[in-house]
LOFI-900983 format. One record per atom (N, C-alpha, C, CB): z, y, x; residue in one letter. Coordinates in steps of 0.05 Angstrom, whole numbers, padded with zeros to 5 digits, always signed. Glycine has a CB too. Layout:
residues N
ZYXA
...
END
This chain:
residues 138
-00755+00254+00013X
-00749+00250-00015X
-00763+00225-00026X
-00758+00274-00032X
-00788+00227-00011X
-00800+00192-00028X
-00791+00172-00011X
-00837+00185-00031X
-00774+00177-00001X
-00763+00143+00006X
-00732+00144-00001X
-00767+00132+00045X
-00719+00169-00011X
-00697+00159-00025X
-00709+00143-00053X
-00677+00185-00032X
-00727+00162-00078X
-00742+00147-00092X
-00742+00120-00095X
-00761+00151-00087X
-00767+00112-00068X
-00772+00084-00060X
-00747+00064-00056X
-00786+00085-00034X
-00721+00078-00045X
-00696+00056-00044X
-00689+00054-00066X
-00671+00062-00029X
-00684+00072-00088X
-00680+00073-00118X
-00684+00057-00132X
-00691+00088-00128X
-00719+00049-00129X
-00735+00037-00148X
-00729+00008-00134X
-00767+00048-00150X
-00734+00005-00105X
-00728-00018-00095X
-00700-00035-00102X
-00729-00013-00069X
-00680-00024-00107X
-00648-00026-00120X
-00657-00037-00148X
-00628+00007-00123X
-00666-00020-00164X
-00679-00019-00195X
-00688-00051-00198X
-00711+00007-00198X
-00710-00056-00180X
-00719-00082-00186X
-00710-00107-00182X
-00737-00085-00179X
-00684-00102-00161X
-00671-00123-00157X
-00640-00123-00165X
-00674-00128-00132X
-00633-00127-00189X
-00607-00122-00186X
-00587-00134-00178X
-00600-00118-00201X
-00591-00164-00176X
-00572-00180-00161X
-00558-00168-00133X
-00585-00204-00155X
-00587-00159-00112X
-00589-00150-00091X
-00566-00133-00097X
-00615-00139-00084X
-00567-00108-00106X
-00563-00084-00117X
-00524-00093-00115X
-00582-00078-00152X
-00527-00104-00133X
-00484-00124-00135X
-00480-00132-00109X
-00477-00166-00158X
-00496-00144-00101X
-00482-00143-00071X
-00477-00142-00049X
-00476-00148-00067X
-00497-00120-00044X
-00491-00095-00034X
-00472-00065-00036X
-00508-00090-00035X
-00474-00063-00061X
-00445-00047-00075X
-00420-00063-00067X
-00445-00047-00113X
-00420-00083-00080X
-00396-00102-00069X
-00384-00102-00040X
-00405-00130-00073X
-00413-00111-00028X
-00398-00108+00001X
-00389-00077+00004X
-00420-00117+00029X
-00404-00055+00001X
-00402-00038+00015X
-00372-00022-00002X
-00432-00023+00019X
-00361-00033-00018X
-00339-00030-00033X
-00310-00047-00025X
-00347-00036-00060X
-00324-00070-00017X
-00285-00088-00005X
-00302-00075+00024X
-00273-00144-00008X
-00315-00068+00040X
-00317-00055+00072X
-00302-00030+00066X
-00352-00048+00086X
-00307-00013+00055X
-00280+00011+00041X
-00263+00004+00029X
-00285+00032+00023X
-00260-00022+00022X
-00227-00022+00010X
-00207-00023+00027X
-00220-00044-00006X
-00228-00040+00048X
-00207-00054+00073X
-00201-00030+00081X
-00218-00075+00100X
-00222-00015+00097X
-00208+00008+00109X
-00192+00026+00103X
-00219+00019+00116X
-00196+00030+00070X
-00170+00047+00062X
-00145+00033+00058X
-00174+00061+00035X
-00135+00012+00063X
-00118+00000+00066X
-00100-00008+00085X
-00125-00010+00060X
-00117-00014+00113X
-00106-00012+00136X
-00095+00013+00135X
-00123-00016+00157X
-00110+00033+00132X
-00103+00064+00142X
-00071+00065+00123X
-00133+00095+00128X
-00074+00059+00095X
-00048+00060+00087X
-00022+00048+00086X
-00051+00062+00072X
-00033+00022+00103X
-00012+00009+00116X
-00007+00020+00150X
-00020-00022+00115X
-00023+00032+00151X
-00017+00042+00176X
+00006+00068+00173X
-00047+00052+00190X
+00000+00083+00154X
+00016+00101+00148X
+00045+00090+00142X
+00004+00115+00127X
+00042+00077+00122X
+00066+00054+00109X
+00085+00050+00133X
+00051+00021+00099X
+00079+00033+00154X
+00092+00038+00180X
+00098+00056+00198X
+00085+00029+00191X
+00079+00079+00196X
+00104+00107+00201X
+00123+00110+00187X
+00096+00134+00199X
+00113+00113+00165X
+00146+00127+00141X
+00169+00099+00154X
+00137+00123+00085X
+00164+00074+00150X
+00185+00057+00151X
+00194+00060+00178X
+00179+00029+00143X
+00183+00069+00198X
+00195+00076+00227X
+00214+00094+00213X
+00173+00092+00254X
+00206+00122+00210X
+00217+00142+00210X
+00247+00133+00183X
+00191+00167+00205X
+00245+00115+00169X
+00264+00110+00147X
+00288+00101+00173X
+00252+00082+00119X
+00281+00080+00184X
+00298+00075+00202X
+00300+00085+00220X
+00299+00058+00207X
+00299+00103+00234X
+00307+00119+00244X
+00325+00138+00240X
+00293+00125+00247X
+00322+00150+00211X
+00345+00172+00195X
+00359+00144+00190X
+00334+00195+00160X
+00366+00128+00184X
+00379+00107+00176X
+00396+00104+00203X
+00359+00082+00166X
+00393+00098+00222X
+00403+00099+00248X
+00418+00119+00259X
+00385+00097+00262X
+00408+00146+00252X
+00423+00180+00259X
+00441+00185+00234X
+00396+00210+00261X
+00436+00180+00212X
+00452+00184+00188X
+00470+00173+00184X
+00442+00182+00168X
+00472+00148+00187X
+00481+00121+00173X
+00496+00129+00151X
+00499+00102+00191X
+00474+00122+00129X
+00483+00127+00114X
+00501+00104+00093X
+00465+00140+00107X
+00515+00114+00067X
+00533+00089+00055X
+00521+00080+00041X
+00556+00092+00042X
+00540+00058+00028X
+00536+00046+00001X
+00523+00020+00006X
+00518+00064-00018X
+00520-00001-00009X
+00513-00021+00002X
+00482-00028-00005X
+00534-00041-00006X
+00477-00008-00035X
+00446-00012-00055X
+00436+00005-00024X
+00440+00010-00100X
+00435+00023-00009X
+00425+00039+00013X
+00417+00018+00028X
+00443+00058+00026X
+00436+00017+00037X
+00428-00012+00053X
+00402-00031+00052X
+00447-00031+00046X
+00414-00037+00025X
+00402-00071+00017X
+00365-00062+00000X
+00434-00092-00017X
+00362-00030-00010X
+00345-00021-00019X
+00328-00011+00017X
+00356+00002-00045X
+00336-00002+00031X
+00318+00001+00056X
+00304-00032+00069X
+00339+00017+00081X
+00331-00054+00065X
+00321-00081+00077X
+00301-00092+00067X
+00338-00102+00078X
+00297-00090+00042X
+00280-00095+00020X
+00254-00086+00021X
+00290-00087-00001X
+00259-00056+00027X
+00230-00041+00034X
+00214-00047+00062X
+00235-00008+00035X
+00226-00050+00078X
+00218-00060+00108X
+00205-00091+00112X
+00246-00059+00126X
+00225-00100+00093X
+00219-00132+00096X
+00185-00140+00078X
+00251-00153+00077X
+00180-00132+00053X
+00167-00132+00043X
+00136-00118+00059X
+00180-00125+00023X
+00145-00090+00071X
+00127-00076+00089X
+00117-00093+00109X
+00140-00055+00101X
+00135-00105+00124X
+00133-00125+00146X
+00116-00149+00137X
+00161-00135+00155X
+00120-00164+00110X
+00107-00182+00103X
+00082-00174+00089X
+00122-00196+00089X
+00072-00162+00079X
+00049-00143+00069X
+00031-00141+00100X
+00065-00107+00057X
+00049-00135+00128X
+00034-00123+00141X
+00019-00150+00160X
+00052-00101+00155X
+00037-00166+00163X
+00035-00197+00183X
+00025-00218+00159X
+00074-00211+00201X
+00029-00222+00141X
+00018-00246+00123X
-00014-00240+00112X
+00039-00248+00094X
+00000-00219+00080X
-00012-00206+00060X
-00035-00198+00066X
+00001-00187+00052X
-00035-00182+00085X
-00057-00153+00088X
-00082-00174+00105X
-00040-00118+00114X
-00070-00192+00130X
-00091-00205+00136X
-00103-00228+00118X
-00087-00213+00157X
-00092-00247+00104X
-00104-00259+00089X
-00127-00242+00063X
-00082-00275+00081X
-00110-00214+00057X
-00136-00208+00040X
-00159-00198+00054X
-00130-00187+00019X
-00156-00192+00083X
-00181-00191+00092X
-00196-00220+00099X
-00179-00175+00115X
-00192-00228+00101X
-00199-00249+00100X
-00218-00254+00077X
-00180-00261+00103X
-00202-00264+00050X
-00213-00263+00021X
-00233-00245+00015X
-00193-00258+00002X
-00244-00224+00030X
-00252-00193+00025X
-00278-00202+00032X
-00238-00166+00044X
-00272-00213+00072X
-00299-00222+00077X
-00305-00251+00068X
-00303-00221+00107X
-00307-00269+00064X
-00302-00292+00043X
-00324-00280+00014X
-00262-00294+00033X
-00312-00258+00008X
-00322-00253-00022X
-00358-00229-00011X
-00285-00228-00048X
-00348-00227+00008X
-00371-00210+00022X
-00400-00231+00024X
-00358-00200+00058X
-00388-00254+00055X
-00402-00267+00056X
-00413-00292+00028X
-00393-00272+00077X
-00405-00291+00012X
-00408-00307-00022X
-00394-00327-00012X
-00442-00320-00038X
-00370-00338-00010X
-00357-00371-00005X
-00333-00366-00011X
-00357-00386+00025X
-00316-00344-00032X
-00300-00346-00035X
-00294-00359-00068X
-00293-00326-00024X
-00269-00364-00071X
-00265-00377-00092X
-00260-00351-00109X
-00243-00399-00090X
-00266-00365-00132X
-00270-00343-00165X
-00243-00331-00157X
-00270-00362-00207X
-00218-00329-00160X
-00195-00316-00166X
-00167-00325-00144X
-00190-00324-00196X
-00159-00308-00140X
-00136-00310-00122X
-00104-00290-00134X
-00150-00296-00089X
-00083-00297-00126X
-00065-00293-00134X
-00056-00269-00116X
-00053-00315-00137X
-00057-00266-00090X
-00051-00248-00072X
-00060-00219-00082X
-00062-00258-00048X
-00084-00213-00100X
-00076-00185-00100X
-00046-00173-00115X
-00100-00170-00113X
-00048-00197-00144X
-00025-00196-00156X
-00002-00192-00140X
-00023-00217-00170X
+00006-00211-00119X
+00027-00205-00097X
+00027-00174-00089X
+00021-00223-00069X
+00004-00168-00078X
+00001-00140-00067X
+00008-00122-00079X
-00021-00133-00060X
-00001-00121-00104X
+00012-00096-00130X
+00038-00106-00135X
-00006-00093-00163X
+00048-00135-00132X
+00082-00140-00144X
+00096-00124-00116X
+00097-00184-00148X
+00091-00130-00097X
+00096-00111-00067X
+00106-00087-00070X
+00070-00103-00050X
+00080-00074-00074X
+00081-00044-00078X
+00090-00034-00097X
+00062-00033-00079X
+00098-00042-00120X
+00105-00037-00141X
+00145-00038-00137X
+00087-00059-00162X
+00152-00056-00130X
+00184-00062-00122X
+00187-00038-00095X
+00191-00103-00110X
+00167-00041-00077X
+00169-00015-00057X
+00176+00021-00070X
+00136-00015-00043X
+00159+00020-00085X
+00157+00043-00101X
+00189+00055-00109X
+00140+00035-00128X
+00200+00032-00129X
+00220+00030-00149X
+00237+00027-00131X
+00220+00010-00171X
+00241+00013-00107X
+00265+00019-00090X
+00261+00039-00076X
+00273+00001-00074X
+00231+00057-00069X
+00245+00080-00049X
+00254+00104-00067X
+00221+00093-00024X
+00242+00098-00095X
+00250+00123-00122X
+00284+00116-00126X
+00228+00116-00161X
+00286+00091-00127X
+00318+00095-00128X
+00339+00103-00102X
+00328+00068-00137X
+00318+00094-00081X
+00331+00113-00057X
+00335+00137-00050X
+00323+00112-00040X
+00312+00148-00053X
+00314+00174-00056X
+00335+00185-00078X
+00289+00182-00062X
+00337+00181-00099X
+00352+00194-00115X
+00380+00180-00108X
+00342+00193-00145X
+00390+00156-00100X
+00416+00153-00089X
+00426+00173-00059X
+00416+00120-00083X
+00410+00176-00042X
+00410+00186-00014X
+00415+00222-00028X
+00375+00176+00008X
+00396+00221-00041X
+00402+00261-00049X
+00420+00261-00067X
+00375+00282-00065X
+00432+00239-00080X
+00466+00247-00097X
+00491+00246-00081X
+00476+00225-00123X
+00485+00235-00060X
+00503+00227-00032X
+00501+00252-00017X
+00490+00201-00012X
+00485+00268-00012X
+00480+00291+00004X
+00490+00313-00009X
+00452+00295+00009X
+00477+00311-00037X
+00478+00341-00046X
+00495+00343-00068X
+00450+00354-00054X
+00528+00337-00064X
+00542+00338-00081X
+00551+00366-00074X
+00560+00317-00084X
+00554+00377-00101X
+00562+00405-00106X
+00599+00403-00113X
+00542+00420-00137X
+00605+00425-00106X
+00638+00428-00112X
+00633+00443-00141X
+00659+00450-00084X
+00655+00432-00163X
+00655+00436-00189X
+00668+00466-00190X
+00672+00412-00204X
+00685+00461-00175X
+00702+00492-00179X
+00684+00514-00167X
+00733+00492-00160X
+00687+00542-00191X
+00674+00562-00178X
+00698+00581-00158X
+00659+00580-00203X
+00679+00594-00145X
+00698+00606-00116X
+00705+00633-00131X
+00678+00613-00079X
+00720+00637-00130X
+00736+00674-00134X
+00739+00695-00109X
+00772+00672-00143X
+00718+00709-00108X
+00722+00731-00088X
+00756+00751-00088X
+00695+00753-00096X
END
């Protein structure tokens, strides 16, 4: 217990120290929760194309809303994702520049990802699950 204390107080008196060390130890977990969710990101887009491949499904927004999601995924995954590591350690080691535009990219990314798999989904399940109007008479 007295040397959690002692790290406490040691933190306490230095606060610069204190920033950055939080800092690092905050973009060192950002990164990793990121990979992991781009890692995931590239299952689901396997598996999209894949039902995309067994289904084939119509329409041309189907289409052109999956190319969109992949392509962006793809570029997020080979450009995006390594340059902000990069910037991450950069801002870790102190030599990075005040402000960058790429996270902005990253949330414009994800954000058009989002809005095209929500309109996918709801185009793909009006395509599937059309109901017959007429009721049946025993």
């Amino acid at each position: 217990m007295e040397t959690i204390k002692f790290a406490f107080r040691s933190l306490l008196k230095s606060p610069a120290f204190t920033f950055v060390a939080i800092l690092a130890l905050g973009l060192g977990i950002g990164r990793l929760v990121f990979q992991t969710l781009n890692i995931i990101e590239i299952a689901f887009a396997v598996m999209l194309v894949v039902s995309f491949l067994v289904s084939r499904p119509s329409g041309l927004f189907v289409k052109a809303a999956a190319a969109v999601i992949v392509t962006l995924l793809a570029l997020e995954t080979v450009w995006l994702l390594p340059a902000l590591d990069v910037r991450a350690e950069a801002v870790i080691q102190g030599t990075a520049a005040p402000f960058s535009q790429m996270h902005l990219l990253y949330i414009a990314f994800d954000a058009i990802k989002f809005l095209l798999l929500f309109a996918l989904g709801v185009t793909i399940a009006k395509q599937n699950l059309r109901f017959d109007n007429r009721t049946e008479r025993y």
